[in-house]
C-alpha positions in Angstrom: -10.4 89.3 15.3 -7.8 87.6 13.2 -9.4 85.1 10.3 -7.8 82.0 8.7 -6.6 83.9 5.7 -5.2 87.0 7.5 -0.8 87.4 8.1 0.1 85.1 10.6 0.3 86.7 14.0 4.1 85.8 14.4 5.3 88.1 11.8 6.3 84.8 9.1 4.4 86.5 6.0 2.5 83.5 5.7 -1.3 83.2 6.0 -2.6 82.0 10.0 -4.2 79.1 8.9 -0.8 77.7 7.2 1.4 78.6 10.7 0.2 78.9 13.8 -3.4 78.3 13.2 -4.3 74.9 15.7 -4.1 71.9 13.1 -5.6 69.3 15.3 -9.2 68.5 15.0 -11.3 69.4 18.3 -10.9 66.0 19.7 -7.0 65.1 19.3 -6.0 68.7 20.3 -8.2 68.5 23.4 -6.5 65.3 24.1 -2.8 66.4 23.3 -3.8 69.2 25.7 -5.4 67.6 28.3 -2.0 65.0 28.3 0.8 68.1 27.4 -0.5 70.6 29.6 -3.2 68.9 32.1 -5.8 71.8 30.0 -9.3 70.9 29.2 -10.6 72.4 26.3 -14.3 72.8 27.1 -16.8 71.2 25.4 -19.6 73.6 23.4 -22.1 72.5 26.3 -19.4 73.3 28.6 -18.6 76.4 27.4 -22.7 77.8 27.4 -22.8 76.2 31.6 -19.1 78.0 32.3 -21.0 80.9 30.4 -24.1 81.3 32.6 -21.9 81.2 35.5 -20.1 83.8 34.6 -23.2 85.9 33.8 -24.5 85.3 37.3 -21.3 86.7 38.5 -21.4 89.9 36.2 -24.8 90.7 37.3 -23.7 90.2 41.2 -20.9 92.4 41.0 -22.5 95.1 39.3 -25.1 95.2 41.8 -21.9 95.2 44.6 -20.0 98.0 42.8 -23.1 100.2 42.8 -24.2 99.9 46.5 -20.3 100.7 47.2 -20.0 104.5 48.2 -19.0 106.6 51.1 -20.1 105.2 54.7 -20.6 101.7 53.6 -18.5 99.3 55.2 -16.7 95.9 53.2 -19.1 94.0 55.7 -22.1 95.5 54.4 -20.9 94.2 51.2 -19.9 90.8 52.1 -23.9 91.1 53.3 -25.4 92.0 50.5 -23.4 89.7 48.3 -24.7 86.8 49.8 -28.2 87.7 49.8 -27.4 88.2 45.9 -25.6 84.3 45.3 -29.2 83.2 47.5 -31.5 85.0 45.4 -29.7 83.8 42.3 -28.8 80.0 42.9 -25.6 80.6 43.2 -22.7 79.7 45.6 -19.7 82.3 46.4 -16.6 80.3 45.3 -14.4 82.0 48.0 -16.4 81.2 50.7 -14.3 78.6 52.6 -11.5 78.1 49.9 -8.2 77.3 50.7 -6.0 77.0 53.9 -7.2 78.4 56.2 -10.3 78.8 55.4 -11.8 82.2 53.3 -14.1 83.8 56.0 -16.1 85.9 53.0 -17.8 85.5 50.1 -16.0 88.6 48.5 -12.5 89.8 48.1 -12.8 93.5 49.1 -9.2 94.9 48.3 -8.8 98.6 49.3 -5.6 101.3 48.4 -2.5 99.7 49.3 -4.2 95.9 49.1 -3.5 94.3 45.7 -5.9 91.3 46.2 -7.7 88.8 48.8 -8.8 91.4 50.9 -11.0 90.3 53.3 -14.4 92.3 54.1 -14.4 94.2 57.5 -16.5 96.9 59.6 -14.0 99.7 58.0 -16.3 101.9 55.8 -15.4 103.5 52.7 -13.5 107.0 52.4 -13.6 109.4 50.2 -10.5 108.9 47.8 -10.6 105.2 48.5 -9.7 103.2 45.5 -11.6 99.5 46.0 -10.9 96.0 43.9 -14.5 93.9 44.1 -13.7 90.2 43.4 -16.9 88.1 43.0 -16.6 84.6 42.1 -19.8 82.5 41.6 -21.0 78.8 41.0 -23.8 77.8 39.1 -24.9 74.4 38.6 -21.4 73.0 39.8 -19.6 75.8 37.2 -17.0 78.9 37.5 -17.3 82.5 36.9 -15.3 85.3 38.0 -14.6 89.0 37.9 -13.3 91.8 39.5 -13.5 95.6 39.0 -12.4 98.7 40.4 -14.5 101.4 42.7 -13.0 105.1 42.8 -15.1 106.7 45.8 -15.5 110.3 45.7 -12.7 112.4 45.2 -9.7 110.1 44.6 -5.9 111.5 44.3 -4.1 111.6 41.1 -1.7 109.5 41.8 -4.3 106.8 42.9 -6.7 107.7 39.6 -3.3 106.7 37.4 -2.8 103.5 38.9 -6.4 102.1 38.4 -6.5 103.7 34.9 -3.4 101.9 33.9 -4.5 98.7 35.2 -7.7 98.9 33.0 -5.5 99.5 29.8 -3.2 96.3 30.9 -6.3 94.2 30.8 -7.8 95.5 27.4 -4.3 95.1 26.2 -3.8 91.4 27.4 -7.5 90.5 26.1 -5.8 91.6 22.6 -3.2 89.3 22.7 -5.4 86.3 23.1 -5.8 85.0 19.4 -5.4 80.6 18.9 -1.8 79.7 18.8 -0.2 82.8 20.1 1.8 81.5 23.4 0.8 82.5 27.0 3.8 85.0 27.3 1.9 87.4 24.7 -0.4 87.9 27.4 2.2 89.3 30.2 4.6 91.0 27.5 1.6 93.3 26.5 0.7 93.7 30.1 4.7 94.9 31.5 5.3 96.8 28.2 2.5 99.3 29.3 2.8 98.9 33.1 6.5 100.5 33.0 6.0 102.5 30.5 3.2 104.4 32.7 5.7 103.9 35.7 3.8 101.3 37.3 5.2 97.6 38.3 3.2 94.5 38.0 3.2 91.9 40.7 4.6 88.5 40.0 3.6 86.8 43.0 -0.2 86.0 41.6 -1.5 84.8 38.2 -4.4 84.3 36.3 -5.6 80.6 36.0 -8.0 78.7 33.8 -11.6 78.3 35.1 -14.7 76.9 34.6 -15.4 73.1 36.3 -12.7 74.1 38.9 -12.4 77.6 40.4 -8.3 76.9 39.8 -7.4 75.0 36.7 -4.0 74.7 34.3 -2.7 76.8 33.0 -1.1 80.0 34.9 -1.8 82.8 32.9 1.4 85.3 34.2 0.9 88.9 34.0 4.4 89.9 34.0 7.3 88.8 31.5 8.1 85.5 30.9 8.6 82.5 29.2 5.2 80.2 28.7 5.6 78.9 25.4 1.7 77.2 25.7 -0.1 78.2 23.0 -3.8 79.7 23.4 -6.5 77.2 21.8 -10.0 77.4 20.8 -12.3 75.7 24.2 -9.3 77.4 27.1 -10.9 79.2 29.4 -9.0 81.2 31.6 -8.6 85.1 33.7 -6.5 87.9 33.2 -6.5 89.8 36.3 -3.3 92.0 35.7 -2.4 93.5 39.5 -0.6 96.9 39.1 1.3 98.5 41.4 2.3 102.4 41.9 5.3 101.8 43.8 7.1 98.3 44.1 5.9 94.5 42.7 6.2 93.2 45.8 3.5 92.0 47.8 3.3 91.3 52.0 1.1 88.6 53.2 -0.9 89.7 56.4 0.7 87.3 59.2 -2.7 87.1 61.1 -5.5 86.2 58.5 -2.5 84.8 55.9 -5.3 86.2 53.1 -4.9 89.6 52.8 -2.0 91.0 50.0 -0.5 94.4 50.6 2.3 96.6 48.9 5.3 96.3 49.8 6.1 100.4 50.3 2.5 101.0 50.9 1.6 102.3 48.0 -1.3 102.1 46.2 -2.6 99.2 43.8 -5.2 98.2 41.4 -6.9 95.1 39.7 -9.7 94.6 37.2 -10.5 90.8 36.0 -12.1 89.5 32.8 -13.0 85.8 31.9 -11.8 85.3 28.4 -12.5 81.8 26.5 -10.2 81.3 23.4 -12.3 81.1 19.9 -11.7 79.8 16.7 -10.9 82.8 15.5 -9.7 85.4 18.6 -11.4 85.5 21.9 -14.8 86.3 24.0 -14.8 87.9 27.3 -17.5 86.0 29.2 -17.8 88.2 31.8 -18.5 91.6 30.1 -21.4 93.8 31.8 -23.8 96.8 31.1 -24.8 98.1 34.2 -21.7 99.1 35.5 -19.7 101.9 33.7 -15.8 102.7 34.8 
């Protein structure tokens, strides 16, 4: 974590706290960002709710990636997920989001599917690569995660693509220090991507999160230009979608849900929930029961 007194992160020379470190009190810059940039900074009792939420959701998708393995089917998934939301208070965000409707309480995103895959009667395969996307509600607040499943013995080529998306996460999650500006966070995700000859698709974002499951801002995982700078109460995902082949990304015509590669190649996702700190970041939505 960067402190007040370390080198500013922009490369000035001068200490943080006397260049990019956030000036405002709590109060005015919550204001200016709630008027600049439609963002609300949490509150500290905010941040705890948006914090339980997220723990719930943890603790249901660990559960999900452990029962998924050879033979089960998406469905059986879907099934177990919402016996898990029942048994912890919780309601699956997806569930009936969005036009038309989300049929699930899961995204289930398998091989060539980069996200909003939507559970089935197809079981798993071995060599199946498989994004888990569990989004929960506690008490009227977000959480969400996603992670990736590797069942049995699963190509090279496939192994690459789910390793690289890891690293683009834990590489984003570094760039999230107070007053660095959006872009940070897709520049460290495209360096790596090409340089492990991967692409990473434009056509989906991160968002903030917490009394909304979609809030400002867009958190872009590719290049570009957001000059927003990151402030202590944000909460927001970085779920960096990597592709083996092409960016691009086909929207099934029937269910208008489901995202696949263009070329049919495969593609992988993991998703944090990071809040900005004082001084650097905290994932909300780190777990111990499941190890990648």
């Amino acid at each position: 974590m960067i402190s007040r007194n370390d080198p500013c992160w922009c490369g000035s020379q001068q200490k943080w706290k006397k260049c990019h470190y956030p000036a405002l009190p709590p109060k005015s810059l919550a204001l200016t960002y709630l008027k600049k940039y439609g963002i609300i900074l949490k509150t500290e009792e905010q941040i705890q709710k948006i914090a339980k939420a997220c723990s719930v959701t943890v603790k249901i998708l660990n559960a999900i990636c452990n029962t998924a393995k050879a033979g089960v089917t998406t469905e059986e998934l879907d099934v177990l997920s919402r016996e898990l939301h029942q048994k912890e208070g919780a309601i699956p965000a997806p569930l009936g989001y969005g036009n038309p409707p989300f049929p699930k309480t899961i995204c289930t995103s398998l091989n060539e599917v980069i996200c909003h895959g939507i559970p089935d009667q197809r079981p798993l395969q071995d060599g199946d690569i498989l994004n888990i996307d569990v989004s929960c509600i506690v008490d009227g607040f977000y959480g969400d995660a996603s992670r990736m499943v590797m069942i049995g013995n699963v190509s090279k080529e496939k192994r690459h693509v789910v390793d690289v998306s890891y690293e683009c996460l834990q590489r984003a999650i570094q760039a999230c220090i107070p007053g660095a500006p959006i872009w940070h966070i897709g520049q460290a995700i495209e360096d790596y991507a090409t340089s492990q000859n991967c692409s990473v698709v434009n056509q989906f974002v991160g968002h903030g999160l917490g009394l909304e499951f979609h809030e400002p801002p867009e958190i872009p995982h590719h290049y570009n230009k957001s000059q927003i700078p990151l402030a202590p109460g944000m909460i927001f995902t970085i779920e960096p979608m990597i592709n083996l082949g092409v960016r691009d990304a086909v929207i099934d015509p029937k269910d208008h849900w489901t995202a696949r590669t263009k070329d049919g190649l495969p593609s992988a996702q993991w998703e944090h929930t990071i809040l900005i700190t004082e001084t650097g970041h905290q994932v909300l939505t780190l777990g111990t029961n499941y190890e990648y």
